[in-house]
C-alpha positions as CSV (number, residue, x, y, z in Angstrom):
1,X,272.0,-23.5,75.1
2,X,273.3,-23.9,79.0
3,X,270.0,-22.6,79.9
4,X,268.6,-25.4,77.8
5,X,270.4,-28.2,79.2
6,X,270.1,-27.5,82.6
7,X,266.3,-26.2,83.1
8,X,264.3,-29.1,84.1
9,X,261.0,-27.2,83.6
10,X,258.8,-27.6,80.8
11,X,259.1,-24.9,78.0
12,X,255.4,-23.7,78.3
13,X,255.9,-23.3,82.6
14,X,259.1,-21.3,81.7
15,X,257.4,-19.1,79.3
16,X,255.2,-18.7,81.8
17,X,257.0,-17.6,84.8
18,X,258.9,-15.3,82.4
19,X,255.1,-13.4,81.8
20,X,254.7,-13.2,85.3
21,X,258.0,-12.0,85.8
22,X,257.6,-9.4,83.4
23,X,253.8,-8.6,85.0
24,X,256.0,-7.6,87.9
25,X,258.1,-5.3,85.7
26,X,255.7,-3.5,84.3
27,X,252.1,-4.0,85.5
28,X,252.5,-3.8,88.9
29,X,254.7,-0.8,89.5
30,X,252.6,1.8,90.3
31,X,250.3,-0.4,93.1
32,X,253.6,-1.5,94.1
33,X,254.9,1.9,95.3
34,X,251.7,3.0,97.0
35,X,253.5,2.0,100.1
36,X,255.4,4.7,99.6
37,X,252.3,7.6,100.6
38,X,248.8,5.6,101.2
39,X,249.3,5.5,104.9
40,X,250.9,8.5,105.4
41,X,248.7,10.6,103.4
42,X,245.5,8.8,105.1
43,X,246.4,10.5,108.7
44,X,247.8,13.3,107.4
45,X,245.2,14.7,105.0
46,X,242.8,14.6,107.9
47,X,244.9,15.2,110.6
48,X,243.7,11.6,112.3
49,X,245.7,10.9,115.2
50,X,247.0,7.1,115.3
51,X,245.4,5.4,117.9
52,X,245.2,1.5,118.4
53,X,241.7,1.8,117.2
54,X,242.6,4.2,114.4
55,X,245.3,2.2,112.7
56,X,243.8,-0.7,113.2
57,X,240.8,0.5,111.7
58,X,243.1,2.2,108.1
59,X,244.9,-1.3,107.9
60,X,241.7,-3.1,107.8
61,X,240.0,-0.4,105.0
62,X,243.4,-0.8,102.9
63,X,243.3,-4.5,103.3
64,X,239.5,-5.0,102.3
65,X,240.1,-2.1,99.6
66,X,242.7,-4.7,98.0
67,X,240.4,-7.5,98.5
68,X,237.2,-6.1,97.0
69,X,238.8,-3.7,93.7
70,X,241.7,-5.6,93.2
71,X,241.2,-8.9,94.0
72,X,237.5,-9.4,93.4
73,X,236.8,-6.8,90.6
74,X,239.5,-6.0,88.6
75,X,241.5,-9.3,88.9
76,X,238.6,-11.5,88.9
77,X,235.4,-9.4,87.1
78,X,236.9,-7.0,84.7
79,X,240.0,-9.1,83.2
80,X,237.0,-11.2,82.3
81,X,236.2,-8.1,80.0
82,X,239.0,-8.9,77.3
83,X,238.3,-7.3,73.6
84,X,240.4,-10.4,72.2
85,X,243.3,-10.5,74.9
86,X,243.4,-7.3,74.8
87,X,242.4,-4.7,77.8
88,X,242.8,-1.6,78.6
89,X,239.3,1.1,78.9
90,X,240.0,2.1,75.1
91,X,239.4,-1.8,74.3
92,X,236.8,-2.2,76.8
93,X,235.1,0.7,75.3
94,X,235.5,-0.9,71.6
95,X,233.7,-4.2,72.8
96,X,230.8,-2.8,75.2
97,X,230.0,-0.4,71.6
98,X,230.6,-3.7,69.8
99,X,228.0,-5.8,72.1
100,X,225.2,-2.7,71.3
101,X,225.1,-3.1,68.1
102,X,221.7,-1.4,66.4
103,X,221.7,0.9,69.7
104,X,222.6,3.6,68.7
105,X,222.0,5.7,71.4
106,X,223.4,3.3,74.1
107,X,226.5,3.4,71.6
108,X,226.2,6.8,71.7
109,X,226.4,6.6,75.5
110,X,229.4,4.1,76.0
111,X,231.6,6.5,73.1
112,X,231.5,9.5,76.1
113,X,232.1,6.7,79.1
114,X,235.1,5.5,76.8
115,X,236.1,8.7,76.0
116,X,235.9,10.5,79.9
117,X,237.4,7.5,80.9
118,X,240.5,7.8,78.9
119,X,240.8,11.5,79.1
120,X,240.8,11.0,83.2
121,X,243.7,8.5,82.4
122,X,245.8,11.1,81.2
123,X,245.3,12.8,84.2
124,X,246.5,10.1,86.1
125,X,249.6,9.6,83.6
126,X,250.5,13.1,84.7
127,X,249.9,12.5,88.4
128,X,251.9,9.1,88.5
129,X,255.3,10.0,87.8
130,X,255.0,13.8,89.7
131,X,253.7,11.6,93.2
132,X,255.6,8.4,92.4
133,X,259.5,9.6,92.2
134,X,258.9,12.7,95.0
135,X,257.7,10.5,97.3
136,X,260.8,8.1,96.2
137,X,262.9,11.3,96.8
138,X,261.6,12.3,99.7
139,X,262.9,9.5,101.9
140,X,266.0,12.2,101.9
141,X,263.9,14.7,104.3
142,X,264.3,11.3,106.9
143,X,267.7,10.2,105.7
144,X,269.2,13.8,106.2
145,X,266.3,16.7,106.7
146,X,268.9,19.3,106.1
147,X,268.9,18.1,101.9
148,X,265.0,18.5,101.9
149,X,265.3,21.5,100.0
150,X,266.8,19.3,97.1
151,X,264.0,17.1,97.2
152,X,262.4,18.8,93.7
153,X,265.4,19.4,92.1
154,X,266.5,15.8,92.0
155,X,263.3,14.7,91.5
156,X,263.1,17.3,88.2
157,X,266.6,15.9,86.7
158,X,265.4,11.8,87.2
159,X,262.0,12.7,85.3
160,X,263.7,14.8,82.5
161,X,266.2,11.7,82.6
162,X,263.2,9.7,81.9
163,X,261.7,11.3,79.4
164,X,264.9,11.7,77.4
165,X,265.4,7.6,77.4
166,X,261.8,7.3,75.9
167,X,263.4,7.4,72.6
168,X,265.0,4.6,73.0
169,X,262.4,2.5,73.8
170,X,261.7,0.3,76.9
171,X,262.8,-3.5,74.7
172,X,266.6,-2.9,76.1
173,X,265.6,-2.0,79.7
174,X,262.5,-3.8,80.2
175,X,264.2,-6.9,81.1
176,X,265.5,-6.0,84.6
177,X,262.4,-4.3,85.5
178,X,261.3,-8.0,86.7
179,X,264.2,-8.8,88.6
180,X,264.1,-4.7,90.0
181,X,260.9,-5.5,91.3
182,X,261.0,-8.8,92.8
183,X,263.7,-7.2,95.1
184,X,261.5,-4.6,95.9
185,X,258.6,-6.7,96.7
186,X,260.6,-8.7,98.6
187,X,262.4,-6.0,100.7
188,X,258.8,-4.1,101.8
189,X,257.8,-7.4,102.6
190,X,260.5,-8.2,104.4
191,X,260.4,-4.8,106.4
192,X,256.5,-5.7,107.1
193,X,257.6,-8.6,108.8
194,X,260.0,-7.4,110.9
195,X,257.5,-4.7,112.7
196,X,254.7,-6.7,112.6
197,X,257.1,-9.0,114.5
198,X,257.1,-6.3,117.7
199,X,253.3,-5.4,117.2
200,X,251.7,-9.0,116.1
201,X,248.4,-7.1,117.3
202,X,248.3,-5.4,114.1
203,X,246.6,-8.8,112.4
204,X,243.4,-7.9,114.3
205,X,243.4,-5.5,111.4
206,X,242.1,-8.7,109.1
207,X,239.1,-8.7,111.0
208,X,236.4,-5.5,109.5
209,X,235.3,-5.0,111.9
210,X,237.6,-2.5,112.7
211,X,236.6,-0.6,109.5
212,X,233.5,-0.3,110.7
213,X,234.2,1.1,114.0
214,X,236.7,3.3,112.6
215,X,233.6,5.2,110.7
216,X,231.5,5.3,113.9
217,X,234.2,7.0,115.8
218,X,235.8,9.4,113.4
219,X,232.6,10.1,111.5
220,X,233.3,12.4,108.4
221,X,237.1,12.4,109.0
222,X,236.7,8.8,108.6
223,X,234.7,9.2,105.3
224,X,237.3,12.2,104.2
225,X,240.1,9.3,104.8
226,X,239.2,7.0,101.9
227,X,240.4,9.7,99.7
228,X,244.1,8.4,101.7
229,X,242.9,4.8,101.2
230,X,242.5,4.3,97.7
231,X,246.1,5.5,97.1
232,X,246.5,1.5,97.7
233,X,244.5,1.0,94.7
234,X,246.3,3.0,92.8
235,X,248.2,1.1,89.3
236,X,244.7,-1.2,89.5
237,X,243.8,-0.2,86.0
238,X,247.5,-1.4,85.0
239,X,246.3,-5.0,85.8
240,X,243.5,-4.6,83.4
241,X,245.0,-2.5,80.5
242,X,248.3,-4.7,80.0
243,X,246.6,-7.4,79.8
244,X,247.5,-8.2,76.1
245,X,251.1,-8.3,77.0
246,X,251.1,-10.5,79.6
247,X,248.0,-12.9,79.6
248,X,245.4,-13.1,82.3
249,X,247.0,-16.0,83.9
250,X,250.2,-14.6,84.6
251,X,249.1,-11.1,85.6
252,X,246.5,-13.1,88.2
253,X,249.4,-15.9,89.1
254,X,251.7,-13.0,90.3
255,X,248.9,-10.8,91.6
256,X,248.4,-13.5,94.2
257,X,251.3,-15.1,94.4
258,X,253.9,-12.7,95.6
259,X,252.6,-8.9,95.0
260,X,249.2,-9.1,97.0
261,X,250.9,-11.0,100.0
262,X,254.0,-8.1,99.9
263,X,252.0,-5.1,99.8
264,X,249.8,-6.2,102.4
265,X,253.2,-7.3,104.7
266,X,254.3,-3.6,104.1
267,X,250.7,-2.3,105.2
268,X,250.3,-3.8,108.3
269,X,254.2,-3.4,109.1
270,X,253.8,0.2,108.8
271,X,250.5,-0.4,111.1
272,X,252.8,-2.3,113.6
273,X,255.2,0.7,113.7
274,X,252.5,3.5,114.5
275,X,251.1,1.1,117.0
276,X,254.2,1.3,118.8
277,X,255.0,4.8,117.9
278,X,252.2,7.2,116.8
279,X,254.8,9.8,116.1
280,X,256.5,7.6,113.2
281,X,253.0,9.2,111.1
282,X,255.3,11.8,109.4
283,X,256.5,9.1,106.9
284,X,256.0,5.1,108.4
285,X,257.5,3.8,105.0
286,X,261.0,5.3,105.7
287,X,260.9,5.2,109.4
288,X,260.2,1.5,109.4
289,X,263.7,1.0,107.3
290,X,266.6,0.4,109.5
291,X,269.0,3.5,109.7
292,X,272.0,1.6,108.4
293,X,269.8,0.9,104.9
294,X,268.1,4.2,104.6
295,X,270.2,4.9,102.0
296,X,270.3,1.8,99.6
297,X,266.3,1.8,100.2
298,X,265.5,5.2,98.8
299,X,268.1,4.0,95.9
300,X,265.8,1.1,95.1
301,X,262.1,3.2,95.5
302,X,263.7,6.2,93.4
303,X,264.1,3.1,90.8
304,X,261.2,1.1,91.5
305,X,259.1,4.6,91.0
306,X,260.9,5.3,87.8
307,X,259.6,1.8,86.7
308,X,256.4,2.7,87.9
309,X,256.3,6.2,85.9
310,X,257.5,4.1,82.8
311,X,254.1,1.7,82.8
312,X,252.1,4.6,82.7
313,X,254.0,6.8,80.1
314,X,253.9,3.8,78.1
315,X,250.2,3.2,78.6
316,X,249.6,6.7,77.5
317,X,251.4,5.7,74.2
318,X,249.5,2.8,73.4
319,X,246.2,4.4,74.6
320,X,247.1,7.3,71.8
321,X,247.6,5.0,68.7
322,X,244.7,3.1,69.9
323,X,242.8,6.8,70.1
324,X,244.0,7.6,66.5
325,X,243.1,4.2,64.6
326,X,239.6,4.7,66.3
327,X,239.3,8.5,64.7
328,X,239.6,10.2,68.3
329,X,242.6,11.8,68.2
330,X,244.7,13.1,64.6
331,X,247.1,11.3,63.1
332,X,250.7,11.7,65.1
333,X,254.3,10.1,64.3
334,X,254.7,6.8,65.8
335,X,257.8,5.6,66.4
336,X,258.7,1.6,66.8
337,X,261.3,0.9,69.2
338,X,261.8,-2.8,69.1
339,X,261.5,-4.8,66.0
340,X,260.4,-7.9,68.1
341,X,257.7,-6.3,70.2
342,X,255.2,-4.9,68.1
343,X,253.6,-2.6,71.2
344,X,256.6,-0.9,72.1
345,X,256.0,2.7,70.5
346,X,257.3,6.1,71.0
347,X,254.9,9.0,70.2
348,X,257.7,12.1,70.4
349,X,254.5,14.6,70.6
350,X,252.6,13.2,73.7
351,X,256.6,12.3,74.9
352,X,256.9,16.1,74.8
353,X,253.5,17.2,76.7
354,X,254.3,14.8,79.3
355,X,257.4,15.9,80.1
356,X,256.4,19.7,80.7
357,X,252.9,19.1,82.3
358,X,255.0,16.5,84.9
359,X,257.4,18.9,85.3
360,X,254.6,21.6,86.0
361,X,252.8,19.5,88.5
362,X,256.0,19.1,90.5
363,X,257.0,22.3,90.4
364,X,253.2,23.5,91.3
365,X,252.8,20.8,94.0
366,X,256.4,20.9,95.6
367,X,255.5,17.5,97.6
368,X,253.4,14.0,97.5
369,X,251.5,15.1,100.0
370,X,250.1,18.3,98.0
371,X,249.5,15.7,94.9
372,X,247.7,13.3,96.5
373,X,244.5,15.5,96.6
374,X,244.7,15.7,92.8
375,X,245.9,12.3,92.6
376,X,242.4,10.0,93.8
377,X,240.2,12.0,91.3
378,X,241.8,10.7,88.3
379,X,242.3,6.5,89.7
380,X,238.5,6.9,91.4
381,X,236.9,8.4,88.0
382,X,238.3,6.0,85.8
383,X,237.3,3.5,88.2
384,X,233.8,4.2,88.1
385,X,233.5,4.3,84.6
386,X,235.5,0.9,84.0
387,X,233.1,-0.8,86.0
388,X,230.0,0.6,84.4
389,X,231.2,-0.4,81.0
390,X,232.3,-4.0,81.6
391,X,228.6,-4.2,83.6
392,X,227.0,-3.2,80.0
393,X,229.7,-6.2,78.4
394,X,228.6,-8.6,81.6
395,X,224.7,-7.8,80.6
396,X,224.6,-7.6,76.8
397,X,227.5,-10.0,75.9
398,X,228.2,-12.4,78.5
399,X,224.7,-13.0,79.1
400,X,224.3,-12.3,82.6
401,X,220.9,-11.8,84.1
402,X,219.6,-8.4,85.4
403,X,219.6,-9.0,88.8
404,X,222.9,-10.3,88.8
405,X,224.1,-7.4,86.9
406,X,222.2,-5.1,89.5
407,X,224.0,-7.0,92.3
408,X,227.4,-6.8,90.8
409,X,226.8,-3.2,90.0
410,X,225.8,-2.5,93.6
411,X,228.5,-3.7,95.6
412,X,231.3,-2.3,93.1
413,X,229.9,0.8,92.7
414,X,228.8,1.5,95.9
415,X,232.7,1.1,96.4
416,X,234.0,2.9,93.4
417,X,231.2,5.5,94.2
418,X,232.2,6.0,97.6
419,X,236.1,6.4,97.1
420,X,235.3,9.0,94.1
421,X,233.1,11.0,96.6
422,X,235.6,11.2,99.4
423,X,238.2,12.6,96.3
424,X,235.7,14.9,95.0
425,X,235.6,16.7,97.9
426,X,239.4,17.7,97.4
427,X,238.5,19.3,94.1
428,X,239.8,22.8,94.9
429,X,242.9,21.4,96.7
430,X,244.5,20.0,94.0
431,X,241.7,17.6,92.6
432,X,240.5,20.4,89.8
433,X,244.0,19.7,87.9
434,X,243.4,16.1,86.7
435,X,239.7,17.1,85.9
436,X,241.2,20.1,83.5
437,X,243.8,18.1,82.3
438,X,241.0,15.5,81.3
439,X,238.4,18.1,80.4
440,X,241.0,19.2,77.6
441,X,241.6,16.1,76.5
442,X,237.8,14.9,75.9
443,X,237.2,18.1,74.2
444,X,239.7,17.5,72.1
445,X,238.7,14.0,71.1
446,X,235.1,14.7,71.1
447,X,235.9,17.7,68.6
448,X,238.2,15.7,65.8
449,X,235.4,12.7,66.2
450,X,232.6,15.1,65.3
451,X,235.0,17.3,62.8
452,X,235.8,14.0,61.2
453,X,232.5,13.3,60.4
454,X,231.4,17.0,59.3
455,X,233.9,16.8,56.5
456,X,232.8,13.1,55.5
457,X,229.2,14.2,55.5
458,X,230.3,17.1,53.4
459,X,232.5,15.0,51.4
460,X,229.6,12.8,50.5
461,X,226.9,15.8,49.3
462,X,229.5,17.4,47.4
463,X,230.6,14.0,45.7
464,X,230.1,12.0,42.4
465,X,228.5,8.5,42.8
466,X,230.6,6.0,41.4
467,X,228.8,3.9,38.7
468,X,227.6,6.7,36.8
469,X,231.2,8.4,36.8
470,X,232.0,4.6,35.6
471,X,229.8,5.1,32.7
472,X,230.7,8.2,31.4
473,X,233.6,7.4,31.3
474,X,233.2,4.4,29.3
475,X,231.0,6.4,27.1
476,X,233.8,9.1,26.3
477,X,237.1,7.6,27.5
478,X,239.8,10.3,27.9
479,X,243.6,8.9,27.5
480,X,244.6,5.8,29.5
481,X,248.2,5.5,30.7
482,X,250.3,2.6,31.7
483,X,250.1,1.4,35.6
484,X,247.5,1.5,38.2
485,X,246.3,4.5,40.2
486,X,245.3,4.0,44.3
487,X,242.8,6.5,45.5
488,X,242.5,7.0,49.0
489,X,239.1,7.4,49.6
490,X,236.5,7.4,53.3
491,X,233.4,6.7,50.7
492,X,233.9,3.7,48.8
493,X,230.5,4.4,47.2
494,X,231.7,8.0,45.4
495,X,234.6,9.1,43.1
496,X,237.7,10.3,45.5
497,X,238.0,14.0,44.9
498,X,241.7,12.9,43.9
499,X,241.0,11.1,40.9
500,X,238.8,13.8,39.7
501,X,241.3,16.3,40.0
502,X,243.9,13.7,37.9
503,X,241.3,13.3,35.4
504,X,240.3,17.3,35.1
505,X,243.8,18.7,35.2
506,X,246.1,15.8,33.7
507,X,243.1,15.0,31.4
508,X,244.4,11.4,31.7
509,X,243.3,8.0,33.5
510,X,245.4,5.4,34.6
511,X,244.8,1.6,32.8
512,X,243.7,0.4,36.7
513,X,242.4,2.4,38.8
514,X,241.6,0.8,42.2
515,X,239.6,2.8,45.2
516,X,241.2,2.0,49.0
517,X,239.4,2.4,52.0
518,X,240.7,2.1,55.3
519,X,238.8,0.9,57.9
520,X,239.6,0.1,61.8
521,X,237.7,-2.5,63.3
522,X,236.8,-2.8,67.0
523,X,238.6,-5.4,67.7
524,X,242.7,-5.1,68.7
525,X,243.8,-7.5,66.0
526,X,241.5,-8.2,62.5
527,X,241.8,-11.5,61.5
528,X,243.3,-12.5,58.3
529,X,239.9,-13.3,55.9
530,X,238.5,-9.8,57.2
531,X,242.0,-7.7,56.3
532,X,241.3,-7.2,52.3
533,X,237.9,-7.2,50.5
534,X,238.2,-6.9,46.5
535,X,235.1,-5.9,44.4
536,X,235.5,-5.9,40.6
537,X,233.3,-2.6,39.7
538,X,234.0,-3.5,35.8
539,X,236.5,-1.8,32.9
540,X,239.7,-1.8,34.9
541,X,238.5,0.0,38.3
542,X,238.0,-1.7,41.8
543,X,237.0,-1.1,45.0
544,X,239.6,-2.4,47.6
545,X,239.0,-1.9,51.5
546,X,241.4,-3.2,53.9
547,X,240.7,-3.5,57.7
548,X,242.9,-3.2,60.7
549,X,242.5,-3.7,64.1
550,X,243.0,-0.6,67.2
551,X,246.1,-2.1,68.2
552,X,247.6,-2.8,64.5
553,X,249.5,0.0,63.0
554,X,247.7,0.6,59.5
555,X,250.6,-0.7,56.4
556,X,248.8,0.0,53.0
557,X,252.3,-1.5,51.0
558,X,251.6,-4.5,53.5
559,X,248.1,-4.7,52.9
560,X,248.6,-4.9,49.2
561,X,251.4,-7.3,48.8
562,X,248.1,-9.8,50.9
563,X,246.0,-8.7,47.8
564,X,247.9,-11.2,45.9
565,X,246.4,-14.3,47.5
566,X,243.3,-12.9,45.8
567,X,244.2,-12.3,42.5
568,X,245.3,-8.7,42.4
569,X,249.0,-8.0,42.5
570,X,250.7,-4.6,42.5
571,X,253.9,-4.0,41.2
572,X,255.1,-0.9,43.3
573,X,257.1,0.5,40.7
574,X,254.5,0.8,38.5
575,X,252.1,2.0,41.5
576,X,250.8,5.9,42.0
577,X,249.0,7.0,45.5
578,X,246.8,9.5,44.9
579,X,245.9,11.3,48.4
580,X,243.1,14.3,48.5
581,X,244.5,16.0,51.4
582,X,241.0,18.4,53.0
583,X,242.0,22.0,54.1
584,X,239.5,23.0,56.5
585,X,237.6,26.2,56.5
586,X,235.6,26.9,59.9
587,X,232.1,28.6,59.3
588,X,229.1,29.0,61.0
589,X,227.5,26.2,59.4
590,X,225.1,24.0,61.9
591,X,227.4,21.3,63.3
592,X,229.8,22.3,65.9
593,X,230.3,25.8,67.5
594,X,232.8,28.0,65.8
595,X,235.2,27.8,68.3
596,X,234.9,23.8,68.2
597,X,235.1,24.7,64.1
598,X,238.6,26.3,64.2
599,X,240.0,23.7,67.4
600,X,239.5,21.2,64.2
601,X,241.0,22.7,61.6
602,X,243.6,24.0,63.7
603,X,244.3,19.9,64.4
604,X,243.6,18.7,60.8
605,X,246.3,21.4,60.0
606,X,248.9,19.8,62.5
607,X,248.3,15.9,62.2
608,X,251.0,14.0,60.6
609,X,250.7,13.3,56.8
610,X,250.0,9.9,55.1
611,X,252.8,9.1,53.9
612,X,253.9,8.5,57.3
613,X,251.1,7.0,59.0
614,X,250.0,4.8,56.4
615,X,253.9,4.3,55.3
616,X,253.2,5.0,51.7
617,X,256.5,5.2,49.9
618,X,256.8,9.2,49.4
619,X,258.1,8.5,45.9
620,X,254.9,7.0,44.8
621,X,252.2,9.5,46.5
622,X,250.8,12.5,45.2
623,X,248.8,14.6,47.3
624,X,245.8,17.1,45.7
625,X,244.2,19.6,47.9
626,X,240.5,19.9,48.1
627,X,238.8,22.6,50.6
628,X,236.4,21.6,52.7
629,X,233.8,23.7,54.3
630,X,232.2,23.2,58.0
């Protein structure tokens, strides 16, 4: 009520300032801490010594980096790219597949862009909290170099520490991680200013001219150093993918506003220290922090990379459910942690294998400068494949013309191309882990998409059609009994291997008997005259189908109380689930290798149930097996 009567702004331009405060929070964490290694790594991968000519020359690649990815394509271009609000490469893949409609081939094309792309950003959800809190951490080796050998240790309790809160849920946290970060950007900013105070020449840096001559005169080195460079970049997919939280306008009015402006401060401040002392290359984040605030500052980056490490792991949580409700990844608990925030989910399974593969790559690494090799290969390779996706949705959907397409396509992946080169290159120092973490992944997803649609296809030959079944029963009805039976079926056109079995072993048939089939659209959100879709197939049965969006969780007891606008009500009481739950048999039928074969049913074995998933009362289901052959 106080802040009611005193707040002179207008509600909408407060609701607004509170989305770009929480854009801070959470979307901008991990570009926000790149300060922490970009510069540092970018000498010291190569072993470029910091010149005049040579910093002057990295300030003006980072600076132009921001300018033309962040600025220009992600910011500008690819937010432009929004599956209904929503973003994110999942999203992005679901509309370019959506915009190709009758293609099947260039469908078939965009599925494995969609699908590399989001098995590289697992990789990178591994990577961010490892680099992220040890270089936070690491401010100790400048602070007091005789605790450097506790550097992984404390960096191994504030992850586990992390991971452990995830149950929780961000909703009860997530409101100082605005506040958190506007100090932060604030303080690198204001440490930019200072040096670049002592060494104004630093601004030549603006000019790129000095990009250019930093290629002529360290040739490959110089070519080697983007790898360094587009640690800047890192978090820019963050921009694009929580976009459905936050609003374009927001996420582009802070972008500009404050973060841009900081980061670039920090940048050239840590420029305008090596210009004055080339030695300070060991670490010029730290070194440009006063000795009297060492302390408090690696206090605030251990928290601002914990913030950091939080948008990802929740990314990798809503890129999961969005994974399942497209049938590329099996059915896992889901957790809801705020009943006010419908996108803040816990997944305790992909919770788990975070925790011990970020743990690993600590472990394995020992030190942000070992992970920054493996680091680029995951940001770069998702990069690439964003842009190539929202060119297809810019061509095919947007309407664009070819040769602006082409043009677009040129200078942004020229770029794109270019940084993923100078990563590649570090493959075998660190690069290969992302790229097996993401191989895994794809393989994974590739293998339940294609097992999925093995057992439909067998489902189908092996299956009654419908009207027929209707018929004969008609002809010689066995013994009906009160209520009404669901059937969960994939093919609304045959009889559900469930009702069969009811029929063959019970020797009985409910007095309605209604067929559901679940469907996810493409789209985040499925509006409310698509949801249900009721067809009367005559004496008592019906087919039902219900559709719900990537981003909806699917509630069958939901979806049937919104059958009632349309004439069909269901008493739940009075309601029996039937489920045919497939056990799968790998053979060495034509369809997938036998190895792929048994990585199925090995998954179909282990996905949640449901009961769960769908949040079918478990005192109304009954499940019948059925073996399935593939």
């Amino acid at each position: 009520m106080t802040q009611a009567i005193h707040s002179t702004a207008p509600p909408n331009r407060r609701a607004f300032a509170g989305l770009a405060l929480g854009a801070l929070g959470v979307v901008y964490g991990d570009i926000g801490t790149s300060p922490l290694y970009s510069v540092q790594t970018t000498f010291g991968e190569q072993g470029i010594p910091a010149t005049s000519h040579n910093v002057l020359g990295v300030m003006s690649l980072i600076f132009w980096a921001l300018v033309m990815v962040v600025s220009l394509k992600y910011v500008v271009f690819i937010m432009r790219a929004d599956n209904k609000g929503e973003g994110g490469i999942m999203a992005l893949m679901a509309l370019a597949q959506r915009s190709a409609r009758g293609n099947v081939r260039l469908r078939w094309c965009i599925m494995i862009l969609g699908l590399l792309g989001a098995s590289l950003f697992y990789g990178d959800g591994v990577i961010t909290p490892a680099i992220s809190v040890l270089s936070a951490v690491e401010g100790l080796k400048v602070a007091a170099p005789s605790l450097s050998h506790w550097v992984v240790p404390i960096t191994l309790v504030i992850i586990i520490g992390l991971f452990i809160l995830q149950r929780r849920g961000s909703a009860k946290v997530g409101a100082v991680f605005g506040p958190i970060m506007v100090v932060w950007f604030a303080a690198i900013a204001a440490l930019g200013v200072v040096a670049i105070a002592r060494h104004p020449e630093v601004l030549w840096a603006f000019n790129p001219w000095y990009g250019f001559t930093f290629f002529r005169d360290n040739g490959a080195h110089a070519f080697l150093a983007l790898g360094g460079v587009v640690l800047a970049l890192t978090g820019a997919e963050a921009l694009y993918a929580d976009m459905g939280h936050f609003g374009k306008k927001p996420i582009r009015f802070a972008w500009f506003g404050y973060v841009s402006p900081a980061l670039v401060l920090n940048y050239f401040g840590q420029g305008a220290l090596l210009l004055g002392d080339p030695t300070a290359v060991t670490n010029p984040f730290y070194l440009l922090v006063p000795q009297a605030l060492l302390y408090p500052m690696i206090a605030l980056a251990t928290v601002a990379t914990v913030i950091a490490s939080q948008a990802v792991i929740s990314g990798a949580f809503s890129m999961t459910r969005e994974a399942i409700q497209l049938g590329y990844s099996p059915r896992m608990e889901i957790v809801h942690t705020s009943k006010q925030t419908v996108g803040q989910i816990y997944l305790p399974w992909i919770n788990r294998a975070l925790l011990v593969l970020i743990l690993g790559a600590v472990v394995g690494f020992r030190s942000s400068d070992n992970l920054a090799a493996a680091y680029g290969i995951a940001v770069t390779g998702t990069m690439v494949i964003t842009t190539c996706l929202a060119l297809i949705v810019a061509r095919r959907q947007w309407g664009w013309s070819r040769t602006l397409v082409v043009l677009a396509g040129a200078v942004f992946l020229v770029i794109d191309i270019s940084f993923f080169s100078a990563n590649a290159i570090k493959i075998e120092h660190g690069g290969w882990f992302p790229l097996v973490l993401g191989l895994i992944v794809f393989v994974v997803m590739t293998t339940w998409r294609r097992g999925r649609d093995l057992v439909l296809r067998e489902l189908k030959q092996s299956g009654l059609a419908l009207e027929p079944f209707i018929a004969s029963v008609i002809a010689h009805p066995p013994l009906r009994v009160p209520g009404t039976a669901i059937f969960l079926t994939a093919n609304a056109n045959a009889v559900p291997n469930a009702l069969l079995h009811n029929l063959k072993h019970n020797k009985v048939l409910h007095e309605r008997n209604v067929l559901m089939t679940v469907e996810t659209l493409e789209v985040p959100i499925a509006e409310y005259g698509e949801r249900t879709e009721i067809t009367a197939l005559g004496h008592e049965f019906y087919r039902l189908v219900t559709r719900f969006g990537f981003a909806e969780d699917p509630d069958i007891p939901a979806a049937l109380v919104r059958c009632e606008a349309k004439g069909m009500g269901f008493e739940m009481m009075d309601t029996t689930f039937f489920i045919s739950r497939e056990t799968v048999v790998a053979t060495d039928r034509p369809g997938m290798p036998l190895w792929r074969d048994k990585l199925f049913a090995f998954l179909a074995r282990n996905a949640s149930s449901a009961t769960a998933f769908f949040r079918i009362p478990g005192n109304r289901l009954i499940e019948l097996g059925t073996q399935v052959e593939i």
